[in-house]
C-alpha positions as CSV (number, residue, x, y, z in Angstrom):
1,X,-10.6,76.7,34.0
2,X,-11.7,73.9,31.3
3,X,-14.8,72.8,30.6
4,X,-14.6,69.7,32.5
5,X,-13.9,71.7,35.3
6,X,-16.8,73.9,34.9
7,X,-18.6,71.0,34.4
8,X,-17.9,69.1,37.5
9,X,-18.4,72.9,39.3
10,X,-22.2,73.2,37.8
11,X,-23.0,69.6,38.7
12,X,-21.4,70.1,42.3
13,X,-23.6,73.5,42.8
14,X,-26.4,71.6,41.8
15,X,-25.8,68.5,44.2
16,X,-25.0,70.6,47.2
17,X,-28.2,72.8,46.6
18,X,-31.3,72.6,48.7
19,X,-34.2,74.8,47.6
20,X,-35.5,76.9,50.2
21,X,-39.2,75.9,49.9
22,X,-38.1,72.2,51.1
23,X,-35.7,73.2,53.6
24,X,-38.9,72.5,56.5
25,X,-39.5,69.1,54.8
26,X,-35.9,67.9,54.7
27,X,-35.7,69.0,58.6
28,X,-38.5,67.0,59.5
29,X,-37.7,64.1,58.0
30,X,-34.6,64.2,59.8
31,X,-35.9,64.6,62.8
32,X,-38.1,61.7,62.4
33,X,-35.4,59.5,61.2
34,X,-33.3,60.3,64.5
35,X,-36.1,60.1,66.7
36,X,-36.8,56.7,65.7
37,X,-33.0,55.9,65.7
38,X,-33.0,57.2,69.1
39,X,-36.1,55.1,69.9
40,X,-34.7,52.1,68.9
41,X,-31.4,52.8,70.5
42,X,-33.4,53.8,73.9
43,X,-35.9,50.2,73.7
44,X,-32.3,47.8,72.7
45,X,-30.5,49.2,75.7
46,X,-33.6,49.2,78.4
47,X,-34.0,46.0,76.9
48,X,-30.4,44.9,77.5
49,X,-30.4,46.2,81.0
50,X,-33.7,44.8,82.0
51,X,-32.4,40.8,80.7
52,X,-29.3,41.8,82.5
53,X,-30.8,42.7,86.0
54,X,-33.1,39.3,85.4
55,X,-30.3,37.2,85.0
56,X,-27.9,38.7,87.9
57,X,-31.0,37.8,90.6
């Protein structure tokens, strides 16, 4: 193994890594980005349906 492999080793350890003491913070903030994604996604359909139904009558 070369250096440059060792290299690009250390610096892939170090990018996959995720201390533990954040581990909590990086789950909620990923549960608050899908929970507004699914909050957008849930208003944009009830949204679609609701012009759809007003325009069918």
């Amino acid at each position: 193994m070369g250096l440059l492999e060792k290299e690009r080793a250390t610096i892939e350890a170090l990018w996959l890594y995720q201390p533990a003491d954040r581990f909590l913070t990086f789950q909620l903030m990923e549960a608050a980005i899908f929970l507004g994604l699914s909050a957008i996604c849930l208003f944009v359909a009830a949204g679609c349906l609701r012009f759809s139904l007003s325009k069918s009558r």
